[in-house]
N, C-alpha and C positions, 0 to 999 in steps of 0.2 A: 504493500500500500504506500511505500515511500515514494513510488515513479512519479518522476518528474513528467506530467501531461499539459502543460503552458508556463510557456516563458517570455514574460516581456519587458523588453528592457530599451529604455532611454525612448520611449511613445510618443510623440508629438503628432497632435494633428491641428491643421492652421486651413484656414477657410477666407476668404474676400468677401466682407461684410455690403452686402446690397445683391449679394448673389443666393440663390435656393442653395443651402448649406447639407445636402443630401448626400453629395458625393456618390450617386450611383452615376451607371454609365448614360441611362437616359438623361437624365439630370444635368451632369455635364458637358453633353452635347448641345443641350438646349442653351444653356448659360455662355458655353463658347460662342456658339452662333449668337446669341443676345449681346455679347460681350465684341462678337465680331465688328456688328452694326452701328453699336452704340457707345456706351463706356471704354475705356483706356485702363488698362492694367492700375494705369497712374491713380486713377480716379478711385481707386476702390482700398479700404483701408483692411488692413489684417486682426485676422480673429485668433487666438489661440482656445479654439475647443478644449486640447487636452495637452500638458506639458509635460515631458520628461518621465511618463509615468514608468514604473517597473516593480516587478512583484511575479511572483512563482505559487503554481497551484497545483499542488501532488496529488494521485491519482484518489478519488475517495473522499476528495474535500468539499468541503461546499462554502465558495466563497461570496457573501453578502456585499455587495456594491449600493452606498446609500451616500447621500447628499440633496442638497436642497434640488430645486430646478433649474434647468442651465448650469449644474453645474458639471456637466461631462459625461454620464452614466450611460444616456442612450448611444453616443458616439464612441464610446466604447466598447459596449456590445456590439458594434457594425462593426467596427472596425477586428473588434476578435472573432464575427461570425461571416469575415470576408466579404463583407454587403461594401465595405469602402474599401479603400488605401490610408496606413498612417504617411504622415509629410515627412517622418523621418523616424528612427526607433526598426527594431527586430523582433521578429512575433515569432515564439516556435510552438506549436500546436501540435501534441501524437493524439489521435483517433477521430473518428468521426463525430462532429458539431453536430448537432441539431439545433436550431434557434428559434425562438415564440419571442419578435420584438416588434412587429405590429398587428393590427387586424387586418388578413389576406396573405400578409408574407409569405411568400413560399407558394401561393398556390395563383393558379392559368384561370382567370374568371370564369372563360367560354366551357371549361372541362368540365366533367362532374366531379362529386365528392369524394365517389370511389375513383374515377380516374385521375383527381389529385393525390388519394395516396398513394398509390403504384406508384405515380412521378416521381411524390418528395421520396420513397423509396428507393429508385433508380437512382437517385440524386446524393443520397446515401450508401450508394455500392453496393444497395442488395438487392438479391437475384428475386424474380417474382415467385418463388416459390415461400422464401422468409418472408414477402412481405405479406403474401395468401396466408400465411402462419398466424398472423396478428391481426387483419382484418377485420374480423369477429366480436375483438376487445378494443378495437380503437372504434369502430361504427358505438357499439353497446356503449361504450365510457360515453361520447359525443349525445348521444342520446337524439341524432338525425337520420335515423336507419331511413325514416318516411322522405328522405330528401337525397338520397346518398347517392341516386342517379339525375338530378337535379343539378342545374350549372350553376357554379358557386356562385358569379353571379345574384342569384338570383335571393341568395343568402343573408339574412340578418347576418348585425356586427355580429349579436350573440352565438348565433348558430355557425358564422367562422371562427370565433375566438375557441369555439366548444371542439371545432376539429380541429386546429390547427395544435391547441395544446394535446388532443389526445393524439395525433400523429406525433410528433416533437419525444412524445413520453413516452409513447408506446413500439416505438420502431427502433428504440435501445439505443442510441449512439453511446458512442463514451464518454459524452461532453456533454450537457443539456445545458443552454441558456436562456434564461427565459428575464425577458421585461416586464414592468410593472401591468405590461396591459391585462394582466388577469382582474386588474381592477374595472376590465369591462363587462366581467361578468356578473350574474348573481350571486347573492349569498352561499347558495345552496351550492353551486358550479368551484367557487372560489374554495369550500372545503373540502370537497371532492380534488381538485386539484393539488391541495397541500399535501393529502393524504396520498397520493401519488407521487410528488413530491420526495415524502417520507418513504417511500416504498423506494424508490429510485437509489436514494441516498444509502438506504442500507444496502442495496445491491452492490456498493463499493463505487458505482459511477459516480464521475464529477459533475457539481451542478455552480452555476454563477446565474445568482437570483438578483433584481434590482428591486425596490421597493421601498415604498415610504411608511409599509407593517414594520414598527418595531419590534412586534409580538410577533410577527411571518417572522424576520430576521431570527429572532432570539430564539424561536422553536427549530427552527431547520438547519441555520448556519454553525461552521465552526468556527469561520474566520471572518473578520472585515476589513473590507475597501473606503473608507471615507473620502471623497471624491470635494475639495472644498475649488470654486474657479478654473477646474482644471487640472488640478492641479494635488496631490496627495505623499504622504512619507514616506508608510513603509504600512504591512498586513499589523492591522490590530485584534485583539481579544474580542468576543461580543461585546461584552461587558464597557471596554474603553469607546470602540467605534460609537455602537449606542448611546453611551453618556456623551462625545461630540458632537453626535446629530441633536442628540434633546437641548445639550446648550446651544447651539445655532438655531433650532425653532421654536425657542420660547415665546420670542417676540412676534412670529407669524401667528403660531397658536395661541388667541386668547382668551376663550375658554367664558365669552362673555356672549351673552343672547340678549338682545331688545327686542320686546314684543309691542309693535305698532298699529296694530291692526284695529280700527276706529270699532268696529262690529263688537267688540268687548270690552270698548267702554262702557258700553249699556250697559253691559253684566252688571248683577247685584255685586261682582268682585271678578279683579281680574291681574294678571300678571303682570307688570312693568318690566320687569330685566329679571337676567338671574347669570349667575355669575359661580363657576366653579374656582376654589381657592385651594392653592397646597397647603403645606405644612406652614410656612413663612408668610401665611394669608396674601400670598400672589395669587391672579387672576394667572392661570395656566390648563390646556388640557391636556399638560403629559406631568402624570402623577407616579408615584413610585409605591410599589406593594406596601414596603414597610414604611411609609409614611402615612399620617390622620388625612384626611381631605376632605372639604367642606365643599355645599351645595348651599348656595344665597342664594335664596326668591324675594323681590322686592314687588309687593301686591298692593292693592289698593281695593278698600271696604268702604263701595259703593252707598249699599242701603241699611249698613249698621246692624247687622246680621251675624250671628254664631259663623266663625271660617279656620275649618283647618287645613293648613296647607300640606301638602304629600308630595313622595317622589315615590318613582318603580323604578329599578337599575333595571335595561335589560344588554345582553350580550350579542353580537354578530349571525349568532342563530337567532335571533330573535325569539330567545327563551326569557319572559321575563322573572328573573333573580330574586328581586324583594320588592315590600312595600314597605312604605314607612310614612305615619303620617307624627302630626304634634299632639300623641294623645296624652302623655307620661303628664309632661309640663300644664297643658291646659286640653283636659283631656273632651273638651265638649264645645270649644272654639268659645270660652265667655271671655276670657280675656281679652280677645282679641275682634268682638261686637260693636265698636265702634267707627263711624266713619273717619278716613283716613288713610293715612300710606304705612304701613308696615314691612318690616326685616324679618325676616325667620331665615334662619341659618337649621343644617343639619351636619355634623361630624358623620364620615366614615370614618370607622379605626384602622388604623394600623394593622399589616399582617391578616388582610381579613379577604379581601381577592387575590385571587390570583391574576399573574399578567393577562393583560387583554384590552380589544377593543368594544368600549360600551359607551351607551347613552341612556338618556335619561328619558321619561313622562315626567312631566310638572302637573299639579291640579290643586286647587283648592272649593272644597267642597264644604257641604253643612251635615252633620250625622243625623239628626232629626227636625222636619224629615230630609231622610235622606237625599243631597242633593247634590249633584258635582256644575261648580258656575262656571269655569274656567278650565279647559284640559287641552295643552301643549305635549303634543307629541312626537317622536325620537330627535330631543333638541339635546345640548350640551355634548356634545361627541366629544368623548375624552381615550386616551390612552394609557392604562395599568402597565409601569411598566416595572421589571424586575432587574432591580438592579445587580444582584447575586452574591452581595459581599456580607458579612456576617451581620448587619441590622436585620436580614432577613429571616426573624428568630422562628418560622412556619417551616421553613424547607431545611433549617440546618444547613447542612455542608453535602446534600443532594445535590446536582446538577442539574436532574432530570426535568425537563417543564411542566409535567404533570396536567400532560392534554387530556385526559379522559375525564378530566373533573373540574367541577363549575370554581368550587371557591378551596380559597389554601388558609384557612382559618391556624391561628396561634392557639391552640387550646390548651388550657392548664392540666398539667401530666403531675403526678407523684409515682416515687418510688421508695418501696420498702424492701431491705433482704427479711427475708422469713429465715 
């Protein structure tokens, strides 16, 4: 599992800013002749996509490529799945690529579905006999048997994204790379994929995944690419790359919601803002397992009315987690019967989810009789993230992500010798 299967060293790619930055061969030829016509070499000012990058990826690994936007990730992946040329730098690649880096990639519009696998197969070096082997399991994963003679063409994004990753996965290269497009899928498609994924990974092939999942990075990867202008060090831990992606998008993610919608002023009661807070009462939505984190709803009691305000955690499956309303403190909304603007805050503990992607329902309702005035639903999108270092008093000194289960609760243990 030591083999060296990429190697790249000293990467540069540079691009002429006012030109289609594609770098494929159609592309190029259009922009020559565009360039032929019109613009002067002189006129056009230089870009550096990607600088100097180098870094090595042994057979078995799965290396995580993450950074903001623009800053290099996808021109990377072309450029190691052959789709470009670097401007300067040496790529050494042992085995066959497969690449999932747009919707359509890889596939002849006018073919069908089934005559696009054969190709990307042939494309592949395998004989139609291996790729007849797998057919079966890539139609079935795709879930378009009813399309499969059908010109792709003719194809939802959804229903290309659905074959293009189960060809990519399913027709075995040694190499699988895949781009964040899996964020074109559904819910449902998008865990299906992971677990394939995973299935990949323990077969000992190499995979370089891009994505803006902390929690996709931190379950699949064992290594990371931090990609910042272009520009990057050297292979980091999960643990380190992840903690530089979340300081670089604190500021993007702010973890704040304004509800303006005039139809709920009338409500007897209704939301204003609400605001997710860490540990340091920052407005953030990338939170840390073993950190408390608060949920601020800022409402407004309209007709002077009994009002408790609630949240529902729910997760990516769209399984919802918990409720929780203000019943402990004022358990029947009298304290808070007045017209007016009010704060309720709620603590999540520490140690109490596990890493993930979730959001929130907001609502504030009356218990007798029962009534809900205001209901805000899948708002606050935050990300749980695990940061692995010993504050994380739930998992110990495991590693394992512990995907089969919803929450990674701290529970109070004793031990006695008998």
């Amino acid at each position: 599992m030591d083999e060296l299967v990429i190697k790249v060293k000293n990467v540069s790619k540079k691009y002429k800013i006012g030109k289609n930055v594609s770098g494929s061969l159609r592309e190029t030829l259009v922009n020559w002749w565009g360039l032929s016509k019109s613009k002067t070499k002189s006129d056009l000012e230089e870009f550096w996509a990607l600088k100097d990058i180098s870094f090595e990826v042994k057979q078995g690994e799965v290396l995580g490529i993450i950074g903001k936007n623009g800053a290099g990730k996808s021109t990377l992946l072309k450029i190691l799945s052959r789709i470009t040329e670097p401007s300067t730098g040496i790529i050494t690649i042992i085995g066959r690529v497969s690449s999932l880096l747009e919707v359509g990639t890889g596939f002849h519009p006018e073919l069908t579905g089934r005559e696009n696998i054969f190709l990307n197969g042939t494309i592949l070096g395998m004989t139609r006999k291996e790729v007849k082997s797998k057919f079966e399991e890539i139609v079935d994963f795709s879930g378009v048997e009813k399309f499969i003679d059908t010109p792709i063409k003719h194809y939802s994004s959804g229903m290309q994204l659905r074959l293009a990753f189960s060809v990519a996965a399913f027709l075995e290269p040694e190499i699988l790379i895949i781009d964040e497009v899996l964020t074109v899928g559904d819910a449902e498609f998008q865990k299906k994929c992971m677990g394939k994924m995973n299935d990949v990974r323990k077969s000992g092939r190499t995979i370089l995944f891009v994505s803006h999942s902390m929690t996709a990075i931190q379950s699949l990867c064992s290594k990371i690419i931090f990609l910042e202008n272009g520009k990057t060090s050297e292979l980091l831990s999960v643990q380190e790359g992840v903690s530089r992606y979340l300081k670089g998008n604190l500021k993007i993610n702010s973890g704040f919601e304004k509800f303006e919608d005039t139809k709920t002023i009338e409500k007897p009661a209704h939301i204003i803002e609400a605001k997710l807070l860490n540990a340091k009462y920052t407005i953030s939505n990338q939170l840390l397992t073993c950190e408390d984190f608060y949920v601020e709803l800022k409402w407004q009691n309209n007709d002077g009315i009994k009002i408790t305000p609630s949240i529902e955690l729910i997760n990516y499956d769209g399984i919802k987690l918990f409720w929780s309303g203000d019943t402990i403190v004022d358990w029947d909304g009298s304290k808070k019967q007045e017209k007016g603007v009010f704060i309720s805050t709620v603590k999540i503990p520490a140690n109490f989810l596990k890493a993930g992607e979730y959001s929130f329902i907001l609502g504030l309702y009356t218990q007798s009789p029962y009534s809900y005035h205001h209901l805000v639903m899948n708002t606050l999108h935050c990300s749980v993230i695990d940061p692995m270092d010993k504050r994380c008093i739930a998992r110990g000194e495991m590693a394992t992500q512990f995907e089969n289960f919803i929450f990674l609760p701290s529970l109070e243990w004793k031990n006695e010798k008998q």
